[in-house]
C-alpha positions in Angstrom: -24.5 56.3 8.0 -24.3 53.8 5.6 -27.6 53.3 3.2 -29.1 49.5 3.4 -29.6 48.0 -0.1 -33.1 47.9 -1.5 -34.4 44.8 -1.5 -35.8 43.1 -4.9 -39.2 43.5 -6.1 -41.4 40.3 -5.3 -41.0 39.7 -8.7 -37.2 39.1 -9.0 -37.3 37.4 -5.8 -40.0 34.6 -7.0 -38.0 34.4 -10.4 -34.8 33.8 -8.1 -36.4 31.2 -5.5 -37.9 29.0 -8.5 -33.8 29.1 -9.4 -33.0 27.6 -6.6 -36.3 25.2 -5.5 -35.2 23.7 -9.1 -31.7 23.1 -8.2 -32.0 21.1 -4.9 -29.0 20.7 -2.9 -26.6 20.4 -6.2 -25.1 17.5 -5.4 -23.1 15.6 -8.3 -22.7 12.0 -8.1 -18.9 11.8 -9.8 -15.9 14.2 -9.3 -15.9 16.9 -12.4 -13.1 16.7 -14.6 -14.2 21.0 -14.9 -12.6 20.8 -11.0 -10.1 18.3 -11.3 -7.3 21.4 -12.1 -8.3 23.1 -8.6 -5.2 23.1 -6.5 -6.4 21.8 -3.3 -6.8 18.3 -3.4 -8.9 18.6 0.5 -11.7 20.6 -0.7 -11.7 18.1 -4.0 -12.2 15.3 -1.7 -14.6 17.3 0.5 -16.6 18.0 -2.7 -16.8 14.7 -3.8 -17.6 13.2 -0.1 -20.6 15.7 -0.2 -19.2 17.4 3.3 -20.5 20.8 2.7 -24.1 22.2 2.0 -23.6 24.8 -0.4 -26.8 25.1 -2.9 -26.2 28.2 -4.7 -28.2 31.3 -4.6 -30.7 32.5 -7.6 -28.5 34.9 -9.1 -26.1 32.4 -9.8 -27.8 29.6 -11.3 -29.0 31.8 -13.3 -25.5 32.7 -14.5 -25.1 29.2 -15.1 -27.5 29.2 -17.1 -26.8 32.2 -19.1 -23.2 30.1 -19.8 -25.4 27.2 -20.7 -27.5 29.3 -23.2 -23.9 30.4 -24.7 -23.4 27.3 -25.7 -26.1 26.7 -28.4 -25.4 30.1 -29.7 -21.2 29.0 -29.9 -22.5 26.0 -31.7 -24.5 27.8 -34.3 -21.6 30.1 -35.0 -19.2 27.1 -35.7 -22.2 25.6 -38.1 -22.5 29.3 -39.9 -18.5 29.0 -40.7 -18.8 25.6 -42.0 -17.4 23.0 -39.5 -19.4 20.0 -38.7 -20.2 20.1 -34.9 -21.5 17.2 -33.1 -23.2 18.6 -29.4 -24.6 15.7 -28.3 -24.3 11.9 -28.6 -26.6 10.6 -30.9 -27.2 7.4 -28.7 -28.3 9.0 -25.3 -29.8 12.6 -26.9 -27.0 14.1 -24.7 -23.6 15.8 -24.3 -21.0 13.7 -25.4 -19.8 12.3 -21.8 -16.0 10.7 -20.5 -15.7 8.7 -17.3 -12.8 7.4 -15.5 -12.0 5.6 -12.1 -14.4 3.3 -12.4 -17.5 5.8 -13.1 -16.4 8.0 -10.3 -14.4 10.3 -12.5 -15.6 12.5 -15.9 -17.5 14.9 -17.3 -19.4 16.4 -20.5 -18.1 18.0 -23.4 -19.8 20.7 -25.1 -19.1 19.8 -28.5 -16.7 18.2 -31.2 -16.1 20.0 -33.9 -14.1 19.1 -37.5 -13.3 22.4 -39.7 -12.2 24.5 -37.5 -10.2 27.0 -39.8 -6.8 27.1 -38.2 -6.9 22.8 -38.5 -10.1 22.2 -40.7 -8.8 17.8 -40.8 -8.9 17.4 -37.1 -11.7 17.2 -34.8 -11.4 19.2 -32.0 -12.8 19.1 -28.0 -15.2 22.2 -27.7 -15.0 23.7 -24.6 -17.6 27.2 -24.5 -17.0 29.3 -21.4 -18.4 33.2 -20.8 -16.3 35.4 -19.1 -17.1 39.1 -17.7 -14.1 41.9 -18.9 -11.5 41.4 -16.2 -11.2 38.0 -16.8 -11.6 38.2 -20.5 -8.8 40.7 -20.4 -6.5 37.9 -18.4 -7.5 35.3 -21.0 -6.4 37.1 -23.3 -3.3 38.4 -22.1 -2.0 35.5 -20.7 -3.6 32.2 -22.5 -6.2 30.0 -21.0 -3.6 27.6 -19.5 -2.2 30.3 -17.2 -4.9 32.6 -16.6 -7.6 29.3 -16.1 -5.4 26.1 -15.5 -8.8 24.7 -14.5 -10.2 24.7 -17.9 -6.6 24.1 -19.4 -7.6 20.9 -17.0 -10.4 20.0 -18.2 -9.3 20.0 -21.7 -6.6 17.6 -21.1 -9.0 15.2 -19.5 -11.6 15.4 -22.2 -8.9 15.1 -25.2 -7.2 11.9 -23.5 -10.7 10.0 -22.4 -11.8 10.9 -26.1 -8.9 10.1 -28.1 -8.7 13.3 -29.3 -5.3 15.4 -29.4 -6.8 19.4 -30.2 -9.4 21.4 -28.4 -10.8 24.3 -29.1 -11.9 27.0 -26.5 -14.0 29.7 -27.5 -15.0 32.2 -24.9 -16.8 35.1 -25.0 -17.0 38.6 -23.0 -20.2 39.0 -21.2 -19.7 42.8 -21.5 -19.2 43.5 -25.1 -19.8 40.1 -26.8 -15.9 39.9 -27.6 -15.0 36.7 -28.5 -11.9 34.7 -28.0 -10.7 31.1 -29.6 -7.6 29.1 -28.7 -6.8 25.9 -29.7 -4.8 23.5 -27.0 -2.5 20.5 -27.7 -3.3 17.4 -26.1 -0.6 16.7 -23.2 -0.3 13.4 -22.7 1.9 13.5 -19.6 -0.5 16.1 -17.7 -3.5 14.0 -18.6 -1.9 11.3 -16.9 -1.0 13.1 -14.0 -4.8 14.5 -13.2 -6.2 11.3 -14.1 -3.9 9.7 -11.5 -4.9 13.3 -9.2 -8.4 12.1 -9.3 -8.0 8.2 -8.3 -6.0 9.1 -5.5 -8.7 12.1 -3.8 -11.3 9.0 -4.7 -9.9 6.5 -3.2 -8.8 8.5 -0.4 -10.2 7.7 3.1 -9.4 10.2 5.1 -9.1 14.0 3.7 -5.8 15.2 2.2 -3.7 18.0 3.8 -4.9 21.4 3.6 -3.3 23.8 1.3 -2.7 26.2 4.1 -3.2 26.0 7.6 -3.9 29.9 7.2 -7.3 30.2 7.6 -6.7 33.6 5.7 -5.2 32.2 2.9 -6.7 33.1 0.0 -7.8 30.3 -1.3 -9.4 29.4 1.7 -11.4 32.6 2.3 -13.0 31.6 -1.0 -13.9 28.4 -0.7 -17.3 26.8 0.8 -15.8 24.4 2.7 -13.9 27.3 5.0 -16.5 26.2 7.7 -16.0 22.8 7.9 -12.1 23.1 7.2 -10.9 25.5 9.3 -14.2 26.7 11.8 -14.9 23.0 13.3 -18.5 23.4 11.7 -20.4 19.6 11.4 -20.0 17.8 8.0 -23.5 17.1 6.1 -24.5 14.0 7.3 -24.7 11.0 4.6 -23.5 8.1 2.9 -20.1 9.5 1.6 -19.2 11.0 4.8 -19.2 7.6 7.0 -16.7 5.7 7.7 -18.3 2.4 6.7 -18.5 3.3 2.5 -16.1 2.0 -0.2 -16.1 3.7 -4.3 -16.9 0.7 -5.9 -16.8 0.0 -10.0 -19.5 1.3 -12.2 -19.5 4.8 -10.4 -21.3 3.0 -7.3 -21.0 3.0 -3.4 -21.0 -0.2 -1.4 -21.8 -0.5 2.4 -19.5 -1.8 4.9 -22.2 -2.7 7.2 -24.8 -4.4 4.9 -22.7 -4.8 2.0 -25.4 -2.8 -0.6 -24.9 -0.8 -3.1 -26.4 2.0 -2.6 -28.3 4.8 -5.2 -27.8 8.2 -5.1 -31.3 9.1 -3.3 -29.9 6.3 -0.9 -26.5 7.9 -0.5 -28.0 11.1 0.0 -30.2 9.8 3.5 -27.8 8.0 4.9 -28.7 5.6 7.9 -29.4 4.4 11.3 -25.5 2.9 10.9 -23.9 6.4 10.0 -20.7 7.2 11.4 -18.5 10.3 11.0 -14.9 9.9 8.8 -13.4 10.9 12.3 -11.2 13.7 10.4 -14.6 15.1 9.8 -15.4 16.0 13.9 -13.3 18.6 15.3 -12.4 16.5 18.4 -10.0 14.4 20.3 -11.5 10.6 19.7 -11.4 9.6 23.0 -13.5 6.0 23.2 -14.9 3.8 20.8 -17.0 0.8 21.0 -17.7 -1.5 17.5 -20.4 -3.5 19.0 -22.6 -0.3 20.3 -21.1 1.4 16.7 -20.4 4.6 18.3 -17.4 6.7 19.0 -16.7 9.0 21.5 -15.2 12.6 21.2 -13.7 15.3 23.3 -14.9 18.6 21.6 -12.4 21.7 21.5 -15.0 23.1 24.2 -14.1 19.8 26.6 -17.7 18.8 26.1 -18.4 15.0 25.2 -20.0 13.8 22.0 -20.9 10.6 21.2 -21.4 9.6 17.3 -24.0 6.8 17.0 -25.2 4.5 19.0 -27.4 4.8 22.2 -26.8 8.5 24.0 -24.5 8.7 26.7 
């Protein structure tokens, strides 16, 4: 018979819930540029539509963290060899930050650095990751751009939106404190290309393809929108997943209905007017009526649902 797990003291379990009460439902407002390399453009656009509730457990936001903590320490050791590192912008207090697509687009960087010894006259993009061994192994075998194009990605996008043309990644091994630097050459050509990946998932109105229709593929098993994608599970119901919602300039959404623009709390609550992306119901639409605002659905289980307006 197999032995049940212990459960954690009270102590690591209030330490792990304050985690996650902090963290809310860890919604972004913009699509990451640290994602934009993921190879499924669906669960990109599901991302950024906010279609799946998926707040993450204690244990790893507190991993975040302990990759966020990294970073001051990576900056400290760049100081300590002499380059000039600029972490955060002196205007806003903060990381440096990119944007594209009308605000809908970009990221943070973790630093710029100038001094770097392998090219001490160039500034570089700093991007400080933690890995455990396995991976650490692959990044080191292989190069970050093959063993994590996502980061590769993210580079790319950071060096075109800054003008820059070298980054610098610096990665350490969680197990042994093994450290690993890199620099990358700025690719004009695959900048373009991701830049041009993420207005077309934002201006998207309907959800791309899948990237299997397996729902054992591999990359589906892993990811949090498996549910949703592949299950017929509900979508999360708010602003970005009706059909009445247009990405509008300065990273805003507008209303079809009432023409606002709305906030992020607002997009978050949605409203009376809400109504489904219909590739988001698992169901035959089999009736619609715009003056009611409702549509009608035949569900896989040949029951009838009815999204919006007055109950059938």
């Amino acid at each position: 018979m197999a032995h049940l797990p212990k459960p954690n003291p009270p102590t690591v379990e209030a330490i792990l819930a304050a985690y996650e009460a902090d963290a809310g439902d860890g919604l972004r407002p913009h699509l990451g540029a640290s994602i934009i390399g993921r190879e499924c453009e669906r669960s990109l656009w599901l991302d950024f539509r906010w279609t799946t509730s998926a707040p993450f457990a204690g244990r790893m936001l507190r991993l975040f963290e302990t990759g966020q903590l990294e970073e001051a320490r990576f900056v400290r050791n760049l100081r300590r060899i002499g380059a000039t590192v600029l972490d955060v912008d002196p205007q806003t207090g903060r990381q440096w930050r990119v944007e594209a697509c009308h605000g809908h687009f970009g990221g943070s960087l973790d630093a710029m650095a100038l001094g770097i010894p392998e090219a001490p006259k160039t500034w570089h993009v700093c991007e400080f990751k933690t890995h455990n061994a396995s991976s650490f192994a692959e990044l080191r075998k292989h190069g970050v751009q093959k063993a994590k194009p996502q980061h590769h990605a993210q580079m790319q996008v950071y060096m075109h939106l800054s003008g820059m043309t070298r980054a610098l990644y610096l990665a350490v091994n969680k197990d042994n404190d093994d450290l690993h630097a890199e620099r990358i050459h700025a690719d004009e050509a695959e900048a373009l290309r991701l830049l041009a990946k993420a207005e077309r998932i934002i201006r998207a109105e309907r959800p791309p393809t899948r990237i299997s229709t397996d729902p054992t593929w591999y990359q589906c098993r892993m990811c949090h929108h498996h549910p949703l994608c592949h299950e017929g599970a509900q979508a999360r119901r708010s602003c970005r997943t009706c059909l009445h919602v247009t990405p509008v300039e300065g990273g805003l959404w507008q209303c079809g209905i009432d023409g606002r623009r709305m906030s992020f709390k607002e997009q978050q609550a949605g409203c009376f007017g809400h109504l489904f992306v219909p590739d988001l119901v698992a169901g035959e639409q089999i009736d619609a009526d715009p003056a009611g605002a409702w549509v009608a659905y035949r569900l896989p289980d040949g029951t009838i649902w009815q999204d919006g307006g007055a109950p059938c």
